[in-house]
C-alpha positions as CSV (number, residue, x, y, z in Angstrom):
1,X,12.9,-15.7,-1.2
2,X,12.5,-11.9,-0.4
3,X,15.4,-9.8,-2.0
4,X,16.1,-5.5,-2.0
5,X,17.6,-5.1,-5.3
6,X,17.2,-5.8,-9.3
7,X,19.3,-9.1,-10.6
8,X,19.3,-10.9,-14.1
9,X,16.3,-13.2,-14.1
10,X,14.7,-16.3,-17.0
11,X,12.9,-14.7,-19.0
12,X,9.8,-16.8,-17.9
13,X,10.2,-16.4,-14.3
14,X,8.0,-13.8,-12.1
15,X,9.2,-11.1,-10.6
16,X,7.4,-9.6,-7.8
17,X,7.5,-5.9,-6.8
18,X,5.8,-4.4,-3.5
19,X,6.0,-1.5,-1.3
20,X,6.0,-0.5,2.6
21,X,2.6,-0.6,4.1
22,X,2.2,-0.7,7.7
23,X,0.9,-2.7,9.5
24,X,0.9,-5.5,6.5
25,X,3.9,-4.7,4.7
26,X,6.9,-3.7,7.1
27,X,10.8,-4.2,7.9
28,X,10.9,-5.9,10.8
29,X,14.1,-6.3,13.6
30,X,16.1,-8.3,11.2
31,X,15.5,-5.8,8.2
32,X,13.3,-8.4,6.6
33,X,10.3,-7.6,4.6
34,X,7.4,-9.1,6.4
35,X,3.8,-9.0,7.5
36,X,0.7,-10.4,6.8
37,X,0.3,-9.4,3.2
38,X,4.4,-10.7,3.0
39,X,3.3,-14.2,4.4
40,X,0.0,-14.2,2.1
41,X,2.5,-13.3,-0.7
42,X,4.4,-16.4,-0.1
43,X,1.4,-18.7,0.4
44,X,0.6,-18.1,-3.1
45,X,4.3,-18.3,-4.5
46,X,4.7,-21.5,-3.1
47,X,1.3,-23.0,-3.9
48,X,2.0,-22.0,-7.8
49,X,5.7,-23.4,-7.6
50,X,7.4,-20.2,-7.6
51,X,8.6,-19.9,-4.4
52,X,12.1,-18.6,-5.9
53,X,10.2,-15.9,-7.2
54,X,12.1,-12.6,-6.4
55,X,9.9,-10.1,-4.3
56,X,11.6,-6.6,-4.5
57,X,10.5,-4.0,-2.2
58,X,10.9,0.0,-3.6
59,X,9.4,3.4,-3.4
60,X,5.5,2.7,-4.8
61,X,6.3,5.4,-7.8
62,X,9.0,3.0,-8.4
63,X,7.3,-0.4,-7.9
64,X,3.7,0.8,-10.4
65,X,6.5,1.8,-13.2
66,X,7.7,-1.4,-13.0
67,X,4.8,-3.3,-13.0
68,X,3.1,-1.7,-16.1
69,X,6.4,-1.6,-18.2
70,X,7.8,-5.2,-17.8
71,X,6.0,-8.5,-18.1
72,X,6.1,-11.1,-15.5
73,X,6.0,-8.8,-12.8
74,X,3.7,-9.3,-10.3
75,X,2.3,-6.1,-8.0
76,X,1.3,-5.8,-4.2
77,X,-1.2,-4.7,-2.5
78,X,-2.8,-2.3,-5.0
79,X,-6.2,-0.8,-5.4
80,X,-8.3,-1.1,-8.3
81,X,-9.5,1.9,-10.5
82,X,-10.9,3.1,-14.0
83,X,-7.8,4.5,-14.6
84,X,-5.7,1.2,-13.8
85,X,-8.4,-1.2,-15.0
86,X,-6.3,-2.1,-18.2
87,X,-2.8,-1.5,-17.2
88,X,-3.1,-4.9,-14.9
89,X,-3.8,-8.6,-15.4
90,X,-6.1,-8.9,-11.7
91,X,-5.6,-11.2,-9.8
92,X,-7.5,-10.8,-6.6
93,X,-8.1,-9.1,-3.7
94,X,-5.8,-9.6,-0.5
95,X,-6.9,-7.1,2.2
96,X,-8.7,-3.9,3.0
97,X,-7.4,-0.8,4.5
98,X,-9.9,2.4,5.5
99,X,-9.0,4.9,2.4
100,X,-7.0,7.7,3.0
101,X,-7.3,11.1,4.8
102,X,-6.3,14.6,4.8
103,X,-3.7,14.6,7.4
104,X,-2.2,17.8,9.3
105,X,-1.0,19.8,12.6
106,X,-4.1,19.5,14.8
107,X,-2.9,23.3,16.4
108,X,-3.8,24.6,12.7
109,X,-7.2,26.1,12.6
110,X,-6.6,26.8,9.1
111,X,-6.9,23.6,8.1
112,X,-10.8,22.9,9.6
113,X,-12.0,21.8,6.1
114,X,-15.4,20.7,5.1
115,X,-14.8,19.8,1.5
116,X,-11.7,18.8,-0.9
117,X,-12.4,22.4,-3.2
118,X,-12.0,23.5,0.1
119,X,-8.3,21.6,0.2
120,X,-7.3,23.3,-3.0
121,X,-6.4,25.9,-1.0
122,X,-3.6,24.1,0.4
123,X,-0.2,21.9,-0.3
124,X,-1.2,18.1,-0.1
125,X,1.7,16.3,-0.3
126,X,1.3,12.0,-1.7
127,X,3.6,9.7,-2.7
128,X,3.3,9.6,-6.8
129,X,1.2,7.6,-8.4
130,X,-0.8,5.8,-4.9
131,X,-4.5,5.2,-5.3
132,X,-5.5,8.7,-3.3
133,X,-2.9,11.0,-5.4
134,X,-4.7,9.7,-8.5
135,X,-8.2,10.1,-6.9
136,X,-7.1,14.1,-6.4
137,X,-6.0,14.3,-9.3
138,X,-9.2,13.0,-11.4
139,X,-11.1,15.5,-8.8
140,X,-9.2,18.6,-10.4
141,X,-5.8,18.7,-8.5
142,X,-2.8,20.1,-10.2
143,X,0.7,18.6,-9.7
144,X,2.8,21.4,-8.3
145,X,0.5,23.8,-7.7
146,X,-1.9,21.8,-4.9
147,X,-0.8,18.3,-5.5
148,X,3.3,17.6,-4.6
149,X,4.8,14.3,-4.8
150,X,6.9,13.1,-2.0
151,X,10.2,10.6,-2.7
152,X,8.8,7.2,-0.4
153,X,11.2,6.3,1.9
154,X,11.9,2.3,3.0
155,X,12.5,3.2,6.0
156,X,10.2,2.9,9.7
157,X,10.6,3.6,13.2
158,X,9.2,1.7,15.5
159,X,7.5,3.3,18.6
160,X,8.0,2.8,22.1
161,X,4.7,0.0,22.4
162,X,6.1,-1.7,19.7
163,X,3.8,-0.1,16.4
164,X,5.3,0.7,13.4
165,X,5.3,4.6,12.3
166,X,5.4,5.5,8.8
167,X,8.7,7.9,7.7
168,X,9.7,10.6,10.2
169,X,9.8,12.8,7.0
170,X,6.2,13.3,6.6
171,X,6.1,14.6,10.4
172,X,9.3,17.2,9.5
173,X,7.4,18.7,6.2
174,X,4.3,19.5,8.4
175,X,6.0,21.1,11.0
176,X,8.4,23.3,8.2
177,X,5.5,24.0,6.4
178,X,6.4,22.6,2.9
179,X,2.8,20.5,3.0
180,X,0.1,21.5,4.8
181,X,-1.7,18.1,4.7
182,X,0.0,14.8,3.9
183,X,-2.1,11.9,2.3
184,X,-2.6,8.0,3.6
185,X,-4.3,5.6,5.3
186,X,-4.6,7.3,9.3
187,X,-4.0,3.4,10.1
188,X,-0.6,4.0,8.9
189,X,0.3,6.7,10.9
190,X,0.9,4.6,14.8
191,X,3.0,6.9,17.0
192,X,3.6,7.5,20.4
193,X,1.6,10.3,22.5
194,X,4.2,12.5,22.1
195,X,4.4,12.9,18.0
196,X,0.3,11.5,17.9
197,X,-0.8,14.2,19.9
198,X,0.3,16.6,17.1
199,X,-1.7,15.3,14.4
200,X,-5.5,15.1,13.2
201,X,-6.9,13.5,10.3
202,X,-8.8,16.7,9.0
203,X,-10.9,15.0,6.4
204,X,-11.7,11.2,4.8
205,X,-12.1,10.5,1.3
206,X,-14.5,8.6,0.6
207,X,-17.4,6.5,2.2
208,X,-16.3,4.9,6.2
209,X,-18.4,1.8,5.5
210,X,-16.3,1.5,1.8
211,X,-12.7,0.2,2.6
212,X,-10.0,0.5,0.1
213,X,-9.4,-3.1,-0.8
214,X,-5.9,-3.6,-2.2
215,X,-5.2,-6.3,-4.8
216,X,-2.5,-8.8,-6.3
217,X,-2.3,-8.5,-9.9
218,X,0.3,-8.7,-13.0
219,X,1.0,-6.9,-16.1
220,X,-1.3,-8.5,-18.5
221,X,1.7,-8.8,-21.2
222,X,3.1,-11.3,-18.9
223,X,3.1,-15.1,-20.3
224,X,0.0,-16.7,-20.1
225,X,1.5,-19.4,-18.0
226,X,2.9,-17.7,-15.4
227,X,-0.7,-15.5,-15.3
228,X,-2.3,-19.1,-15.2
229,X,0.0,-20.3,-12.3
230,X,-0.1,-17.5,-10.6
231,X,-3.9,-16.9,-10.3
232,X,-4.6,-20.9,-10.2
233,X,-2.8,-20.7,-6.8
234,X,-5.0,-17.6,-5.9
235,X,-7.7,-19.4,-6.5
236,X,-7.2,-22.3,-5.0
237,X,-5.9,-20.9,-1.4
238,X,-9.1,-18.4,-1.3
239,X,-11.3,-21.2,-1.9
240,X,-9.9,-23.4,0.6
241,X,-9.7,-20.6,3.3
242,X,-5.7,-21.0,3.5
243,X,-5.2,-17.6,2.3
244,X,-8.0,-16.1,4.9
245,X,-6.1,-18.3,7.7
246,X,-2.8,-16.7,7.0
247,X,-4.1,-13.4,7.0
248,X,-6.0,-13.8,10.2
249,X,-2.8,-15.7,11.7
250,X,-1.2,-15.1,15.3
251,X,-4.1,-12.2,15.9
252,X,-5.5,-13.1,19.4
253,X,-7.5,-9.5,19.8
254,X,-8.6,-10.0,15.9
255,X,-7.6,-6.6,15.1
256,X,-7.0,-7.7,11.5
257,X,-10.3,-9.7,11.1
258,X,-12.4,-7.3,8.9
259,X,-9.2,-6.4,6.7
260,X,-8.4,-9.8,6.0
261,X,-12.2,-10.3,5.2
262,X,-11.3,-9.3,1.6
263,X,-9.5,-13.0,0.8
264,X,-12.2,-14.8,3.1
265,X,-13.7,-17.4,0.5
């Protein structure tokens, strides 16, 4: 069961916490939480007899607090780093994105970059505490100064052919000139010609043949049976192929296939 807000909970039960993350992780018409990373999710709550498990979905900032303060609290999707290597119990991986870009007004000549030194220059505005606003700041960004942290928002729109676009919000604080560059996946970023045509993903990070693969994992305080259950299940489904299958589900033009790759067995 898929709920929006915190409730008192057995001490031993899990408690899962995610994030929006088009196209896996989205509101759909019914204001559910859903998507392919949702149904994989769900798979694995049910195959480890926790299908009652709460899965709460909140601003990323909100939902990586949570996950390295509490125990029994499951996390998803997130990316593995040096810097998160201990604060998580892994449990393995669920899908791959491309890594994120440097994203800005394509009219701004300005921002033809070559390097990130050369992005210093500018305002690059993240979401706290995501996988790329760590990255920057390990590679000598400063919070405030280059590096600004934008409050996520659970809310989509959905564009006329049907894709989901991340929060209008990011489009506004280019155009008012309070960021210069937002940061994310340019996967994430599906809108119609009319708002696309405005933007331009001015530099990657990272290596194009590398994807970003993003992860289920716990806190490692958590009790040992619930780690057991819960990575058991993992186990089990990736072995089979199940959790491939769900990933790769109801996707005739297998636009999803090298994503889901990640679970394949």
């Amino acid at each position: 069961m898929i709920f929006f807000s915190e409730r008192a909970r057995a001490d031993n039960s899990l408690r899962v916490v995610s994030e929006l993350l088009p196209p896996f992780q989205v509101f759909n018409d019914a204001g559910q939480f859903s998507g392919r990373a949702v149904d994989m999710m769900e798979v694995i709550l049910k195959e480890a007899n926790m299908e009652e498990s709460e899965i709460d979905v909140m601003p990323w900032a909100r939902a990586y607090k949570t996950a390295t303060k509490e125990k029994n609290v499951a996390i998803f999707s997130i990316a593995y780093s040096e810097k998160r290597k201990n604060l998580f119990h892994w449990i393995g991986p669920l899908y791959a994105l491309e890594r994120s870009s440097l994203i800005g007004l394509n009219h701004r000549e300005d921002l033809a970059i070559t390097s990130l030194d050369d992005a210093k220059r500018f305002r690059v505005c993240s979401e706290l505490e995501t996988y790329s606003y760590q990255q920057l700041q390990t590679l000598g960004f400063e919070q405030n100064k280059n590096l600004f942290s934008l409050n996520s928002l659970l809310n989509t729109f959905r564009t006329p052919d049907g894709s989901v676009a991340r929060p209008a919000l990011r489009i506004s604080l280019l155009r008012n000139g309070k960021c210069d560059f937002v940061l994310g996946p340019w996967s994430t970023y599906a809108f119609d010609d009319s708002i696309g045509k405005d933007l331009k993903s001015f530099l990657y990070l990272g290596d194009p043949e590398s994807p970003l693969v993003l992860n289920l994992a716990i806190n490692p305080k958590s009790d040992p049976s619930v780690i057991s259950a819960l990575e058991n299940a993992y186990n089990r489904l990736r072995k089979s192929g199940k959790l491939y299958d769900v990933c790769t589900q109801d996707d005739p033009k297998k636009l999803h296939v090298a994503s889901c790759e990640a679970a394949a067995p």
